[in-house]
C-alpha positions in Angstrom: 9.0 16.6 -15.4 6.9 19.4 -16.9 4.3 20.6 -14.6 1.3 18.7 -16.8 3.7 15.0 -16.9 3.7 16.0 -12.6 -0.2 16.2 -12.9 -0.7 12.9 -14.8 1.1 11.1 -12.6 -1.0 9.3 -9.9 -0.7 10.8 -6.1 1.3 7.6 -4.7 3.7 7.8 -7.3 4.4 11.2 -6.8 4.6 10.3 -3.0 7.0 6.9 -4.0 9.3 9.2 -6.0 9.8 11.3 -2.7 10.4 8.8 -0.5 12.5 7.1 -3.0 14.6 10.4 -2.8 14.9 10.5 0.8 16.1 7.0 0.6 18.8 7.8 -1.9 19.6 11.2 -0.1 20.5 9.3 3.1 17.3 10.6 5.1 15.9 7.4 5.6 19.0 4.4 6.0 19.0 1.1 5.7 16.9 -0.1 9.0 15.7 3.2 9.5 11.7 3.9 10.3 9.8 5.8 7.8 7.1 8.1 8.9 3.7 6.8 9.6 1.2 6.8 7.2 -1.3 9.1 9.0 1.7 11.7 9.8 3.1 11.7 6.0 -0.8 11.7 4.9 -1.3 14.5 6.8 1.9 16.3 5.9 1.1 16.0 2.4 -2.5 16.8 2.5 -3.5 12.8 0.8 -5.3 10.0 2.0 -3.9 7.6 3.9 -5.4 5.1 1.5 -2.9 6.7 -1.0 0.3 6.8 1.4 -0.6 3.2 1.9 -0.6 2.5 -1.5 2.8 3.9 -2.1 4.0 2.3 1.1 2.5 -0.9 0.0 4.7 -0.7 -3.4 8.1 -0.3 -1.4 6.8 -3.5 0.6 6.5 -5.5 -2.8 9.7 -4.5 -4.6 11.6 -5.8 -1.0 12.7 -2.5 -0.3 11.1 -1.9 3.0 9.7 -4.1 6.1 6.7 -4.2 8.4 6.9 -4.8 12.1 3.2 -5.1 13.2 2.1 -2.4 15.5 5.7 -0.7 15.3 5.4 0.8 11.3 7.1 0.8 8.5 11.4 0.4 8.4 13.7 1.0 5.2 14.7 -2.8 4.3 18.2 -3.8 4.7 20.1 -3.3 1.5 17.5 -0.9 -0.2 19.4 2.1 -0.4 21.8 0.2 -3.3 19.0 -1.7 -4.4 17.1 1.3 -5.2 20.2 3.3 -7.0 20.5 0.4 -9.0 16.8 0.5 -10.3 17.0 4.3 -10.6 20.5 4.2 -12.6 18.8 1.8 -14.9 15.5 4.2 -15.1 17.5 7.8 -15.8 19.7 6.2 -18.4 16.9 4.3 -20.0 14.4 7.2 -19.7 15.7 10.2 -18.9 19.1 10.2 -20.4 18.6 10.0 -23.6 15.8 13.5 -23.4 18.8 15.4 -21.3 21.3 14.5 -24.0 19.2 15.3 -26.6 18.6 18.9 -25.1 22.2 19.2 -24.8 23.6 18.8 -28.5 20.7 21.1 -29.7 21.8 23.6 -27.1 25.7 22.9 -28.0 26.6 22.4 -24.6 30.0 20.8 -23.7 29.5 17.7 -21.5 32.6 18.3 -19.5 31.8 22.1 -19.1 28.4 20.8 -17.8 30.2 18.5 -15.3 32.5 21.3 -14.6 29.6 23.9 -13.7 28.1 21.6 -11.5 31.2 20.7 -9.5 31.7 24.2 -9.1 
């Protein structure tokens, strides 16, 4: 993401997309609490109305749980959940810009895979 796409993106996206990561990174597991949303507003210099918001769109897609007066827990079965979705976003969105980049730069796949493995 170019630094002007990172700008047009709205805040609790941006924050989604990071949490998302931790998720997928093994920060947050399956069951695990995620920070409040005054401590990761606060960390990240937003509203809480905006963590909120992003919070709110994990609760909707099933991916994490709220216990009342306790906070906010990475639903059971998420982490796969969300690989899945985000397998289907790279090679749907993302994918097909990267492979692009790489025939005009005449890049060899496997040298790629080999680089990065290294």
């Amino acid at each position: 993401m170019t630094p002007m796409e990172h700008e047009e993106v709205p805040a609790y996206l941006r924050l989604r997309s990071m949490i998302a990561v931790g998720i997928l990174e093994g920060r947050y597991g399956d069951g695990d609490p995620l920070p409040s949303v005054r401590a990761l507003a606060a960390e990240h210099g937003l509203n809480p109305l905006t963590v909120a918001k992003a919070y709110q769109s994990f609760q909707e897609d099933g991916l994490v749980t709220v216990r009342r007066g306790v906070g906010m827990f990475v639903a059971p079965g998420a982490t796969d959940r969300l690989r899945v979705t985000e397998r289907e976003i790279f090679l749907k969105r993302a994918w097909p810009r990267i492979a692009k980049h790489i025939r005009a730069l005449g890049l060899d796949p496997a040298e790629l895979l080999d680089r990065e493995l290294a």
